[in-house]
Biotite code that builds the C-alpha atoms (Angstrom):
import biotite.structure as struc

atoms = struc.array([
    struc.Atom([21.143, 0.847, -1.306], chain_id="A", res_id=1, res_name="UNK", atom_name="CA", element="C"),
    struc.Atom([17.631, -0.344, -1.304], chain_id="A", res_id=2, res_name="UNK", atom_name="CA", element="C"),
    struc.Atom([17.872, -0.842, -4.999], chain_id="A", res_id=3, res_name="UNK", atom_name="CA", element="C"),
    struc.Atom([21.036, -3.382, -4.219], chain_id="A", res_id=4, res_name="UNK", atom_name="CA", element="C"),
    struc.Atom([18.602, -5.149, -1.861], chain_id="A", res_id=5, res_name="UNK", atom_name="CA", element="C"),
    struc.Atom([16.022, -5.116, -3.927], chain_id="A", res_id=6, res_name="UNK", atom_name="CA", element="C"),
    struc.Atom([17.876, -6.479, -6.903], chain_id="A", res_id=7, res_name="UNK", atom_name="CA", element="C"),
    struc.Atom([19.524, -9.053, -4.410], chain_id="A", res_id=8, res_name="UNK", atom_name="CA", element="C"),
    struc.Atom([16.386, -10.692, -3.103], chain_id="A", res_id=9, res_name="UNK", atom_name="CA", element="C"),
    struc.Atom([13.578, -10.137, -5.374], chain_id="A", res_id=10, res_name="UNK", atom_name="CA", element="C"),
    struc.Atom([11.487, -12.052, -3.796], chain_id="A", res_id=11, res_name="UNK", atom_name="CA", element="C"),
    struc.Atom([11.605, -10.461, -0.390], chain_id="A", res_id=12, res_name="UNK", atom_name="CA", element="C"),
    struc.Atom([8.619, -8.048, -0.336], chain_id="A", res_id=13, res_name="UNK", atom_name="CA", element="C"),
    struc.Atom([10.068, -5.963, 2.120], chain_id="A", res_id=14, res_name="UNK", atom_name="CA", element="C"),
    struc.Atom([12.854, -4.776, 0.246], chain_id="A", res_id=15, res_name="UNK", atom_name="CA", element="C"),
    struc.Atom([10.092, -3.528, -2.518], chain_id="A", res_id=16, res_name="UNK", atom_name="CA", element="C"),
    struc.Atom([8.086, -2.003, 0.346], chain_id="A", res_id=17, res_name="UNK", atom_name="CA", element="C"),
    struc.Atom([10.893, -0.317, 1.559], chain_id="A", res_id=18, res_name="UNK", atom_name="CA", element="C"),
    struc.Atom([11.831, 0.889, -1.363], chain_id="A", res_id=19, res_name="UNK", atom_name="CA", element="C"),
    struc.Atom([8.488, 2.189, -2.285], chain_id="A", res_id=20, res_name="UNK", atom_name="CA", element="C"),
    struc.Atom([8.357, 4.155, 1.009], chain_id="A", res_id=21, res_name="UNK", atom_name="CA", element="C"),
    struc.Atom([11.339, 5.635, 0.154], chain_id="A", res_id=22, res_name="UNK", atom_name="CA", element="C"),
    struc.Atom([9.758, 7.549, -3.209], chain_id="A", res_id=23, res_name="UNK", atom_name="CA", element="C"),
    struc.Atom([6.458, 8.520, -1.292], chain_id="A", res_id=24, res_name="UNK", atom_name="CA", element="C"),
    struc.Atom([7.271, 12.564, -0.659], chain_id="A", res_id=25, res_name="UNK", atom_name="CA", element="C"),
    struc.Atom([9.504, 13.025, -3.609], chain_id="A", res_id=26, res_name="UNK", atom_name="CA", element="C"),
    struc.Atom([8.460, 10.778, -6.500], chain_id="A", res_id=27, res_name="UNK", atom_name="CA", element="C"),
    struc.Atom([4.745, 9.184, -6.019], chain_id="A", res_id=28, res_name="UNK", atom_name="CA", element="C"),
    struc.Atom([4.438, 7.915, -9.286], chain_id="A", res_id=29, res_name="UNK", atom_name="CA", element="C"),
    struc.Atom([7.192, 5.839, -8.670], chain_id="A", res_id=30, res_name="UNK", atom_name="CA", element="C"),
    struc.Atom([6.473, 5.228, -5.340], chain_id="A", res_id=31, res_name="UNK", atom_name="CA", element="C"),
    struc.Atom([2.986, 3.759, -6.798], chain_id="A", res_id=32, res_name="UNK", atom_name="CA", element="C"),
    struc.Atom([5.047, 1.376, -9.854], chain_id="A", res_id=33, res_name="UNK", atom_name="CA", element="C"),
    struc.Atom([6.491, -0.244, -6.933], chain_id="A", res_id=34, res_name="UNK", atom_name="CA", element="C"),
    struc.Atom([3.474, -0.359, -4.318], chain_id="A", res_id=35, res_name="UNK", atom_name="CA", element="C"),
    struc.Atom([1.174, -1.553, -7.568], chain_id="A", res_id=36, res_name="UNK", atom_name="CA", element="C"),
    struc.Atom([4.081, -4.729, -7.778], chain_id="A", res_id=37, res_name="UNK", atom_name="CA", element="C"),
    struc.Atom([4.099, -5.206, -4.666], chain_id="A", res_id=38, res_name="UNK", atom_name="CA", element="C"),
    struc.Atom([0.089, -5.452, -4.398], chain_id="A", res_id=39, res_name="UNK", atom_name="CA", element="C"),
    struc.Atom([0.635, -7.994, -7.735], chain_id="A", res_id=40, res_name="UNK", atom_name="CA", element="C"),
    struc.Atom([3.529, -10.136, -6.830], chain_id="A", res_id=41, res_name="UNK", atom_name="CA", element="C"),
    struc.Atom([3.046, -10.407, -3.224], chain_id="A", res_id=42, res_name="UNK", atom_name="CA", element="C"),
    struc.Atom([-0.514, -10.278, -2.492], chain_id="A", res_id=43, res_name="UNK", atom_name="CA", element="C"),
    struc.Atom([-0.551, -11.045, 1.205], chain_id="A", res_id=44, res_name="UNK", atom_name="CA", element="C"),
    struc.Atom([2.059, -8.644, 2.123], chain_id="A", res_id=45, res_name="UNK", atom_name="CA", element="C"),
    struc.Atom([-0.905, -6.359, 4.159], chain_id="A", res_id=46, res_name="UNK", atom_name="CA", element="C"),
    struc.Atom([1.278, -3.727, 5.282], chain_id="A", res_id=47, res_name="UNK", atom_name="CA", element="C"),
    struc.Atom([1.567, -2.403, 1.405], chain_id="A", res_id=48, res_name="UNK", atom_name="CA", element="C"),
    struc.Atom([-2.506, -1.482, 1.536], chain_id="A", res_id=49, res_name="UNK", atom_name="CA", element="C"),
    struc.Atom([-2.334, 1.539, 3.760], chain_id="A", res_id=50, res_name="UNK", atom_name="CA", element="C"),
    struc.Atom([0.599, 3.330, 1.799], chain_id="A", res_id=51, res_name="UNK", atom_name="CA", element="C"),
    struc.Atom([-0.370, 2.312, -1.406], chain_id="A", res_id=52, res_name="UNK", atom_name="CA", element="C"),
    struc.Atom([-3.743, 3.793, -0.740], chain_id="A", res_id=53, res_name="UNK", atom_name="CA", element="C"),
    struc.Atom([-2.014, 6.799, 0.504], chain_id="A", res_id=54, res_name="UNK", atom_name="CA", element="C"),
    struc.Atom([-0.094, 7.235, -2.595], chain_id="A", res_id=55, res_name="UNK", atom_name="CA", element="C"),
    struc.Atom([-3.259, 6.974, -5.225], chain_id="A", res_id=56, res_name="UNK", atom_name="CA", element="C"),
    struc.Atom([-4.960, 9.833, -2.600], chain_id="A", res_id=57, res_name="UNK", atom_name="CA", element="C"),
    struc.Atom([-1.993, 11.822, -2.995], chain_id="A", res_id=58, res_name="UNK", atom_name="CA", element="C"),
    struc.Atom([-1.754, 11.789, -7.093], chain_id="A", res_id=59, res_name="UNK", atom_name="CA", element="C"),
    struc.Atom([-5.510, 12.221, -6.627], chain_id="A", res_id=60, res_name="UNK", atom_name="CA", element="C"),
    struc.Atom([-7.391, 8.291, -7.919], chain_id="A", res_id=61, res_name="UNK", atom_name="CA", element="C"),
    struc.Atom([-9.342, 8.182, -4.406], chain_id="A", res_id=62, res_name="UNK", atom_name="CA", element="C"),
    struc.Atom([-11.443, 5.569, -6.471], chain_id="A", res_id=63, res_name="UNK", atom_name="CA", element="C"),
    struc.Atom([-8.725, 3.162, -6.762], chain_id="A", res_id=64, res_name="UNK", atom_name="CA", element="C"),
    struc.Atom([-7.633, 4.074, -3.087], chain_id="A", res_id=65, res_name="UNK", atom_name="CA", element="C"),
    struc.Atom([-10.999, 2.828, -1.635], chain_id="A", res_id=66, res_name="UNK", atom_name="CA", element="C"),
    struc.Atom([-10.856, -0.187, -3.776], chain_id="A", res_id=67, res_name="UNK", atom_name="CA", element="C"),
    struc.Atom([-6.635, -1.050, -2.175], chain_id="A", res_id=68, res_name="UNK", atom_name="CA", element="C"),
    struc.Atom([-8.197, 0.100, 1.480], chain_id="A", res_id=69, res_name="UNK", atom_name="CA", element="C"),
    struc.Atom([-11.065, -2.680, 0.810], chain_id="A", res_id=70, res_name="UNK", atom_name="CA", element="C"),
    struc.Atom([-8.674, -5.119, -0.192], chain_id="A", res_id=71, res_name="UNK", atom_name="CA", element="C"),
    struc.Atom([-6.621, -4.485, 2.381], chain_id="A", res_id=72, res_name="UNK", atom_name="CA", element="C"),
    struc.Atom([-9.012, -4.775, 4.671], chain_id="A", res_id=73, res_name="UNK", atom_name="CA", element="C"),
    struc.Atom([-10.180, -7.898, 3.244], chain_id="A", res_id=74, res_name="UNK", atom_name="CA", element="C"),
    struc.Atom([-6.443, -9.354, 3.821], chain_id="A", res_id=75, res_name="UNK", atom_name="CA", element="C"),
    struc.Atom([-6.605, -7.911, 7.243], chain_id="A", res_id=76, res_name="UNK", atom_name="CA", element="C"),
    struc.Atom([-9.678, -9.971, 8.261], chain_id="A", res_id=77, res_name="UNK", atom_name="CA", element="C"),
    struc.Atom([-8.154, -13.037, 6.628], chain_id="A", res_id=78, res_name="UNK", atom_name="CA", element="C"),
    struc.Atom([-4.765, -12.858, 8.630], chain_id="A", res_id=79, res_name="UNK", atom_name="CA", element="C"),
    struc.Atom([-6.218, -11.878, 11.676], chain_id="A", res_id=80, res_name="UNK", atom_name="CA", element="C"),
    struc.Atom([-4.662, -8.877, 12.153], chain_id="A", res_id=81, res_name="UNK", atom_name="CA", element="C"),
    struc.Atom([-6.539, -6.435, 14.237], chain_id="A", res_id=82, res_name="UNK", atom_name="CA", element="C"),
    struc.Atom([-4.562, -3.577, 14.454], chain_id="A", res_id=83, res_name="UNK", atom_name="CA", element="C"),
    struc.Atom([-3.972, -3.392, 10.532], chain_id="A", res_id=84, res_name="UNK", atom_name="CA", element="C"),
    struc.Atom([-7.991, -3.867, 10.450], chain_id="A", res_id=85, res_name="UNK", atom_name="CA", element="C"),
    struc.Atom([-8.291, -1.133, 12.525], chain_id="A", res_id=86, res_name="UNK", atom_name="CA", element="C"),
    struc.Atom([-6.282, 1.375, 10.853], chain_id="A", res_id=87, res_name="UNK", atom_name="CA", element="C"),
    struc.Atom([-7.491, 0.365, 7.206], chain_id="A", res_id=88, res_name="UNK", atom_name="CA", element="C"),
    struc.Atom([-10.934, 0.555, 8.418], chain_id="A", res_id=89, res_name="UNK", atom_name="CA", element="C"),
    struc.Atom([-10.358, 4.381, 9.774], chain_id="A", res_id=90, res_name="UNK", atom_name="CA", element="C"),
    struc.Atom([-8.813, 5.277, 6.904], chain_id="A", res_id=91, res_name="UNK", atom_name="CA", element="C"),
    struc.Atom([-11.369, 3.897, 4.610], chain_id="A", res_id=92, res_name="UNK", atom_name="CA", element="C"),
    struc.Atom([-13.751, 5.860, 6.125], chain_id="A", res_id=93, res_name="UNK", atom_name="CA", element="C"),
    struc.Atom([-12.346, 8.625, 6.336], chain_id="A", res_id=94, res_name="UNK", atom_name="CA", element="C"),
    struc.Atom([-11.666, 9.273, 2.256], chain_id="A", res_id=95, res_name="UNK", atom_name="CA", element="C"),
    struc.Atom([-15.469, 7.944, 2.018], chain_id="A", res_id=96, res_name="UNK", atom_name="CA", element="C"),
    struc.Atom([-16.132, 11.045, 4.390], chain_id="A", res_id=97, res_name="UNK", atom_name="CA", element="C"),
    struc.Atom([-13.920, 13.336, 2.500], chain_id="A", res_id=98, res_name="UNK", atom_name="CA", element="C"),
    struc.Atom([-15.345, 12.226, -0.876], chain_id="A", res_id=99, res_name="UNK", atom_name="CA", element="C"),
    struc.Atom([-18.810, 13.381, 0.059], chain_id="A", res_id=100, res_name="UNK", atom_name="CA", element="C"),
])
């Protein structure tokens, strides 16, 4: 169904995010072909950061996580949003704790 959506109204970056979400557990590769379009195509769309950055710790590229929290966070600060500042911000530091 999200496909259909997806396929539907391309340029709706919720349908891609939703989508995305939906391949996290099962399929993170493909979870990440979709998070990496959405992070292309729709640049502003902040709440992709946190799960993209999620799905590169999980397949194990904490690198390129830290580099989508920081843009994130960058994105964050630009829109104003606090509360998605917040929880990039923990979670950045957090994998630069775990990395150590």
């Amino acid at each position: 169904m999200l496909k259909k959506f997806a396929a539907e109204e391309p340029n709706d970056p919720f349908n891609w995010y939703a989508l995305a979400n939906e391949y996290i557990t099962e399929s993170p590769e493909i979870a990440k072909e979709y998070f990496d379009k959405l992070m292309t195509e729709f640049p502003e769309y902040l709440p992709t950061y946190y799960h993209a950055a999620q799905v590169y710790i999980d397949i194990m590229e904490d690198e390129k996580a830290l580099t989508i929290y920081a843009k994130g966070i960058a994105l964050a600060e630009k829109q104003q949003n606090s509360k998605a500042l917040r929880e990039l911000s923990a979670a950045h530091q957090n994998l630069l704790y775990e990395m150590e």
